[in-house]
C-alpha positions as MATLAB code, in Angstrom:
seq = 'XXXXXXXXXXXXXXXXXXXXXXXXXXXXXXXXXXXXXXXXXXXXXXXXXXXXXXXXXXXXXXXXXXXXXXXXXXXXXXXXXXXXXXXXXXXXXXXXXXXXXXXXXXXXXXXXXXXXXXXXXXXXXXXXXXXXXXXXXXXXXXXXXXXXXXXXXXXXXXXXXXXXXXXXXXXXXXXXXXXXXXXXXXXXXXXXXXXXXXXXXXXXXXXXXXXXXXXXXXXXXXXXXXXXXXXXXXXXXXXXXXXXXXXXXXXXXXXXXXXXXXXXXXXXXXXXXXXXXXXXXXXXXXXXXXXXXXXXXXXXXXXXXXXXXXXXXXXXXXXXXXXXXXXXXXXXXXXXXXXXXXXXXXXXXXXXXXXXXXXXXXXXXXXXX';
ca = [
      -0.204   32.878   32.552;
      -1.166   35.599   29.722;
      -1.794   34.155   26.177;
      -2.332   35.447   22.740;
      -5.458   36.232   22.339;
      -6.528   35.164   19.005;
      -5.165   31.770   18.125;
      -8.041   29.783   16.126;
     -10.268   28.308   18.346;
      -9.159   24.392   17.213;
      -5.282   25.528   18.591;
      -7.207   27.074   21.732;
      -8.892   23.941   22.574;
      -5.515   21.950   22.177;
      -3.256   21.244   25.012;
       0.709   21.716   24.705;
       2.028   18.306   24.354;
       5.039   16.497   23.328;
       3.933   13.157   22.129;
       6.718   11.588   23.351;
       9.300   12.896   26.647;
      13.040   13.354   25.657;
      15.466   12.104   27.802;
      16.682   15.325   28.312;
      13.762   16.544   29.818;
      13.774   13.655   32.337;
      17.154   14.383   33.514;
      16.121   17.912   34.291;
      12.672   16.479   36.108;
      14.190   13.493   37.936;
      18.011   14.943   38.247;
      18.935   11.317   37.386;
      21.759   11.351   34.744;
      20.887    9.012   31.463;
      24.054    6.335   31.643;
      22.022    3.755   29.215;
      20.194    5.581   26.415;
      18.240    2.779   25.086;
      14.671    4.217   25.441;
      13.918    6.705   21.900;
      14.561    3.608   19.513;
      17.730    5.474   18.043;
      20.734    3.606   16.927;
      23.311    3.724   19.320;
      25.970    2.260   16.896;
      25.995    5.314   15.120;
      26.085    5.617   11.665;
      28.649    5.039    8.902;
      32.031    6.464    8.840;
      31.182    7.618    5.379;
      28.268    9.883    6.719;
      30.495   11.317    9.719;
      33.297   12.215    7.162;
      30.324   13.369    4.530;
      29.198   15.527    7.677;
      32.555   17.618    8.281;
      32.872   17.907    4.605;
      29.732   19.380    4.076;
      30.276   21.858    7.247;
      31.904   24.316    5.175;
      29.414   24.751    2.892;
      26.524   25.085    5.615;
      26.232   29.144    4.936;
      24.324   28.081    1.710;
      20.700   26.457    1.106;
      20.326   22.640    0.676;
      18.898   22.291   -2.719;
      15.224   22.733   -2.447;
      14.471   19.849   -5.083;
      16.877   17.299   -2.934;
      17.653   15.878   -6.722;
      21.099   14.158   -5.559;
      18.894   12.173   -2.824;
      15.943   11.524   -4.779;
      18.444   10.159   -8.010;
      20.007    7.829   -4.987;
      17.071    6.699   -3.723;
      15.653    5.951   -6.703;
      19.020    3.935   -7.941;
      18.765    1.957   -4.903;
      14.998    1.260   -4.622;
      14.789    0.786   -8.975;
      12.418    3.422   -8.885;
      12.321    7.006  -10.144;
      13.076    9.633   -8.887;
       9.555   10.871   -9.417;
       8.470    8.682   -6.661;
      10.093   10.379   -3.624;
       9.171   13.114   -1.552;
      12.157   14.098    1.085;
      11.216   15.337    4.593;
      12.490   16.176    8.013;
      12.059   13.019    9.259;
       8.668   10.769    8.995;
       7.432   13.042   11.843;
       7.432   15.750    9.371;
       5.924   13.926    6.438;
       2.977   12.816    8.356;
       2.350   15.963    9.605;
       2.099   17.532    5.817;
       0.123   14.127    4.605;
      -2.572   14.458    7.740;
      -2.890   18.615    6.476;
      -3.081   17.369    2.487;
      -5.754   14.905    3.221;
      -7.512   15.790    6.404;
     -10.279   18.968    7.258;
     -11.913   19.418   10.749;
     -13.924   16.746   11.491;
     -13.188   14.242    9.158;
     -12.418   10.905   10.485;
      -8.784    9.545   10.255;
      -7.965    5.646   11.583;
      -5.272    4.225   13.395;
      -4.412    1.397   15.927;
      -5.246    2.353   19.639;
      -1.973    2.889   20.965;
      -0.158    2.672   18.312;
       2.631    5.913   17.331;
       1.239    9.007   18.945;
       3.044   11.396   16.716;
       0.413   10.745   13.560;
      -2.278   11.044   16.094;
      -0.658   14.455   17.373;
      -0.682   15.371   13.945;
      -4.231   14.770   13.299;
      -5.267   16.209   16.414;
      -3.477   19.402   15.508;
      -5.499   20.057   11.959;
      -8.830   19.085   13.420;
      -9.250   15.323   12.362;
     -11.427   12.850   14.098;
      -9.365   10.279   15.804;
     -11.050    6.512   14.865;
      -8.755    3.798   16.740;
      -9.250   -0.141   16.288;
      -7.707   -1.966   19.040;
      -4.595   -4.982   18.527;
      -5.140   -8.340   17.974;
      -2.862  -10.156   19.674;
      -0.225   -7.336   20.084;
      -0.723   -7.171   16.389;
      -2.133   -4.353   14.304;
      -5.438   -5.429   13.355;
      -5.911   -5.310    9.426;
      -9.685   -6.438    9.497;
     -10.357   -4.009   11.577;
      -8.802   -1.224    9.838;
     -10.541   -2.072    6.961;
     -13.378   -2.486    8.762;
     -13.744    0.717   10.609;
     -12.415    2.722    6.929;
     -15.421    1.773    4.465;
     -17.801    2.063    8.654;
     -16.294    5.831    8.208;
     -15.921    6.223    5.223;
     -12.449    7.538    6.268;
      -9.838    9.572    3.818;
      -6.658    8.491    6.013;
      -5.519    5.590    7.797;
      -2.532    4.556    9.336;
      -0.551    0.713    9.249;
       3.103    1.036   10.911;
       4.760   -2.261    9.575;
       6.870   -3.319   11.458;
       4.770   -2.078   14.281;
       6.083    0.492   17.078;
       5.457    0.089   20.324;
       5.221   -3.636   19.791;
       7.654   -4.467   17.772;
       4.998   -6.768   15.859;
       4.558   -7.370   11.817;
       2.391   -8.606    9.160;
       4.318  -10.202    5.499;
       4.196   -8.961    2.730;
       1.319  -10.747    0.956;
      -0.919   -9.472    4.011;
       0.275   -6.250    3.610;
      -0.492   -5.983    0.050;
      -4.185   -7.589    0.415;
      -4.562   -4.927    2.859;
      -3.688   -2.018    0.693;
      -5.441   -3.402   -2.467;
      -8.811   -4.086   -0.310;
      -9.098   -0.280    0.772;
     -11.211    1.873   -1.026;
      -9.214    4.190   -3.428;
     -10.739    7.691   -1.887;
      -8.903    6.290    1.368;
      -5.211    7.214    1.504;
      -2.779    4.292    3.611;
       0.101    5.873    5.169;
       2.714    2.392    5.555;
       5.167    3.604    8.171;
       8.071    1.354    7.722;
      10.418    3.396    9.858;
      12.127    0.177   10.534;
      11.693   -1.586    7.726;
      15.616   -2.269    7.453;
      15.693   -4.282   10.630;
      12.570   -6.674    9.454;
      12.775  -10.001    8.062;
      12.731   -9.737    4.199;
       9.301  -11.474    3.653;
       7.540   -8.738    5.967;
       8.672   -6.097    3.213;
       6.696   -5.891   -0.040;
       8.864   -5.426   -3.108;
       8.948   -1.519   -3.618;
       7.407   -2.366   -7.066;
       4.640   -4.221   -5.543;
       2.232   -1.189   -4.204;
       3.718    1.958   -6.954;
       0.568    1.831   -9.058;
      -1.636    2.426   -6.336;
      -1.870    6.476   -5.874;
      -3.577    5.988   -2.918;
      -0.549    4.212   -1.066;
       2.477    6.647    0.838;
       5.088    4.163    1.926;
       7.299    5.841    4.603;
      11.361    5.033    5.447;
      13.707    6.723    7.562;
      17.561    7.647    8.239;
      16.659    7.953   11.797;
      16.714    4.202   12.303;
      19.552    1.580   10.698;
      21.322    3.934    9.288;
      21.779    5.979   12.775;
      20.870    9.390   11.662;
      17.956   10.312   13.842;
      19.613   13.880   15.057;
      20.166   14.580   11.171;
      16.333   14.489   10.472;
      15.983   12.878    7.274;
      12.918   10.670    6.052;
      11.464    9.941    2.532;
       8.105    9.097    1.492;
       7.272    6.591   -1.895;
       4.389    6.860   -4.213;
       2.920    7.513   -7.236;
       4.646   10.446   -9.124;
       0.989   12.511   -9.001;
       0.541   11.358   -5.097;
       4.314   12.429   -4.343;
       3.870   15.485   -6.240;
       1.105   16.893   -3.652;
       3.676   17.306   -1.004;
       5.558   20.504   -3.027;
       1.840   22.226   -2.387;
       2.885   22.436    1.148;
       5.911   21.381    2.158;
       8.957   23.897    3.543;
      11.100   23.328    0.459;
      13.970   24.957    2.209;
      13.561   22.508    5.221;
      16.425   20.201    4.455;
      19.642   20.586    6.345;
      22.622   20.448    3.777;
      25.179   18.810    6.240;
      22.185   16.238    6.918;
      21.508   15.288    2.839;
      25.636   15.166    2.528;
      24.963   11.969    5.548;
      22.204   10.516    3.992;
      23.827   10.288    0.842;
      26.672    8.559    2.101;
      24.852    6.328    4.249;
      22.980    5.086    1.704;
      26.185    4.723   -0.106;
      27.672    2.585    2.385;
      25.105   -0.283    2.954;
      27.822   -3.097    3.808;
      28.215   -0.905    7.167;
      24.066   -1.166    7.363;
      24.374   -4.699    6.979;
      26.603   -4.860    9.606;
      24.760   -2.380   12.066;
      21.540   -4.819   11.270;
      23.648   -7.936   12.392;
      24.220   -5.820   15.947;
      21.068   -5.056   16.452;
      19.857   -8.714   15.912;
      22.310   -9.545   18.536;
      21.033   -6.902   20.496;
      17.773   -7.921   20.257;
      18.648  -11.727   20.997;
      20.489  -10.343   24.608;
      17.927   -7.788   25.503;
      15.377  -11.298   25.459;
      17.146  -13.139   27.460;
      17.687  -10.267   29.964;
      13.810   -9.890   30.074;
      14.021  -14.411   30.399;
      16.286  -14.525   32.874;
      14.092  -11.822   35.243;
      10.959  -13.936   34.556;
       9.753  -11.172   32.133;
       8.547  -12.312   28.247;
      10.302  -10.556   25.246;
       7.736  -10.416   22.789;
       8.977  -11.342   18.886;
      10.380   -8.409   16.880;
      11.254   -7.146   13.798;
      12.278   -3.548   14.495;
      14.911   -2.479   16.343;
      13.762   -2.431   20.127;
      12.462   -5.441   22.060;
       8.945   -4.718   24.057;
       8.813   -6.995   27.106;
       5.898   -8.298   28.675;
       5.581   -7.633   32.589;
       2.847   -9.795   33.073;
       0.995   -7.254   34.733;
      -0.527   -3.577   34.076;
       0.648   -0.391   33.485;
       1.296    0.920   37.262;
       3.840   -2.400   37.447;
       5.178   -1.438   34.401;
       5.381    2.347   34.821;
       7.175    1.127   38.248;
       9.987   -0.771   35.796;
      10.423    2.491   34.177;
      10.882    4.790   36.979;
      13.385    1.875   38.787;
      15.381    1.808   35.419;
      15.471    5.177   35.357;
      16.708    5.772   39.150;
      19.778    3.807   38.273;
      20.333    5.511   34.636;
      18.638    3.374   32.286;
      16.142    5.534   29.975;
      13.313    2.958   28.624;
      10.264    3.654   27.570;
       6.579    1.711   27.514;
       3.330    1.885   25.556;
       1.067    4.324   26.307;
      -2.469    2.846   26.122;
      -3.948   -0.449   27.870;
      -3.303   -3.418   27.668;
      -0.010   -2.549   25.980;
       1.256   -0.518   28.813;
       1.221   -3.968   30.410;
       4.571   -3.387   28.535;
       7.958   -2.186   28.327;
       9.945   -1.684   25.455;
      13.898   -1.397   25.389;
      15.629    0.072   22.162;
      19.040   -2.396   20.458;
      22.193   -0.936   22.305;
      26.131   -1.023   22.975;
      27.068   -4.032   25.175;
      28.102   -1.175   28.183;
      24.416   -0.209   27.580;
      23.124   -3.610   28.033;
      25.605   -4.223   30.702;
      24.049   -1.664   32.865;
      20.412   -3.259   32.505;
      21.267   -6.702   32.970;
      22.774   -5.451   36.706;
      19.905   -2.950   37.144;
      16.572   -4.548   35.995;
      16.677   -7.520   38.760;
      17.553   -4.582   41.220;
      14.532   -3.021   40.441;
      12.074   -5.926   40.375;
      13.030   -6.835   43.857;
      12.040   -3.298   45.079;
       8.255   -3.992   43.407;
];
């Protein structure tokens, strides 16, 4: 297959990956139609009216710019958070934010550190500008703080990574822990927090957004793409310090925003007794999805995101086998990709019909193993 000849020699040496496999794509490889979708960790309950209406209204105006300052989300944000607006940085999604913090922080070579296994789009990121992957394994399907910290001052490392609440396991740390952990790192080490579902956690894993804002080297990451059921709108926010936040208009695509997409946002965060009640679903969810995985002699691990992972009890060619069963009958899960995680599945919060479909399929498929 011919190739451009002259890509830098770090893109060169870098396969063509997509971190993670859309469902899309495996209908086309498997020609097995997707009749559950309740694998990507979306939010199947959609969001609020207010952002569908907010949506068509907006339509109209698509033929002009979003505002490349996103004031009207950053003032909102703020409002709601009792912050200023000074202390947001709007992105397409926390995908795209880690992507421009891992290229503000991070030359060829230098050492960045994350959990072994855990979200392989910040290590895609860091692959992609040259960075030195440094992983710590989990304790205990947990994220190992001590270790982090550890393996930071080792490396003397400018970046590291703490999803909490974690993804794939669907484990977290509380606040106080948290905090200790961010306060003990050394301040020439930035700590991206990824609390992409940090709506669906139990308050006391969540430290006060006041609690971490005078540490500059601290990026605290939320999402639309989560509770609020916005994931195809691509909207994510980062919070820090007002110099910190201020890096990201060095680089950033400052017409990236989609206008119809800030319009949603806007009025999702507007609406948050319709968040309260998506949360209360996805508890539910959660609650049914466990005793699915019970009743077929699997073992729902504890969560506080919005997808249960499940513990097959054995490694990750059983579990792979789970997948691909689910899958033959139309129910799109996914798993963790590194040992012993993969020991694992993990199902995202869905509609009852969703549910429905693999209560009857998942004892189908462990009788075939």
């Amino acid at each position: 297959m011919s190739c451009f000849s002259r890509f830098t020699p770090l893109v060169a040496a870098l396969p063509a990956t997509v971190p993670f496999v859309g469902p899309e794509a495996i209908e086309r490889q498997t020609g097995n139609a997707v009749l559950a979708r309740i694998g990507a960790n979306e939010s199947g309950f959609g969001p609020s009216p207010l952002a569908l209406q907010a949506l068509k209204e907006a339509a109209s105006g698509i033929w002009k710019y979003s505002d490349p300052e996103n004031h009207d989300l950053k003032a909102a944000l703020a409002a709601h958070h009792g912050l200023a607006a000074e202390n947001f940085a709007i992105g397409e999604g926390i995908d795209d934010l880690l992507g421009l913090t891992v290229r503000l922080v991070v030359e060829p070579g230098l050492p960045v550190v994350t959990s072994l296994g855990g979200y392989p789009t910040f290590n895609f990121h860091v692959n992609g500008f040259g960075g030195r992957l440094v992983t710590v394994a989990y304790d205990n399907d947990r994220e190992n703080l001590q270790g982090l910290l550890e393996a930071v001052r080792r490396e003397n490392a400018p970046l590291v990574y703490f999803a909490n609440p974690d993804n794939p396991m669907g484990s977290w740390w509380d606040a106080p822990d948290v905090i200790a952990f961010a306060r003990a790192l050394p301040s020439t080490c930035l700590l991206v927090l990824d609390e992409a579902y940090g709506e669906t956690a139990p308050a006391s894993a969540i430290p006060a957004m006041d609690a971490l804002t005078d540490l500059p080297n601290v990026l605290r990451m939320r999402t639309f793409s989560k509770a609020y059921g916005l994931a195809g709108a691509r909207i994510g926010y980062a919070i820090g310090t007002p110099g910190t936040v201020a890096a990201f208009d060095k680089i950033r695509n400052h017409f990236g925003m989609v206008r119809t997409s800030t319009a949603a946002a806007l009025a999702a965060l507007g609406d948050q007794a319709y968040l309260r009640e998506v949360i209360g679903r996805i508890a539910a969810a959660r609650e049914r999805i466990g005793n699915i995985a019970t009743q077929n002699g699997l073992l729902p691990l504890p969560s506080a995101s919005n997808f249960v992972t499940i513990d097959c009890g054995r490694d990750q060619t059983h579990a792979r086998a789970i997948v691909d069963g689910l899958m033959q009958r139309g129910v799109f899960i996914r798993m963790p990709g590194m040992a012993p995680l993969n020991r694992c599945i993990r199902i995202s919060a869905g509609l009852e019909p969703d549910l429905d479909r693999l209560a009857e399929a998942l004892p189908k498929v462990l009788q075939m193993l």
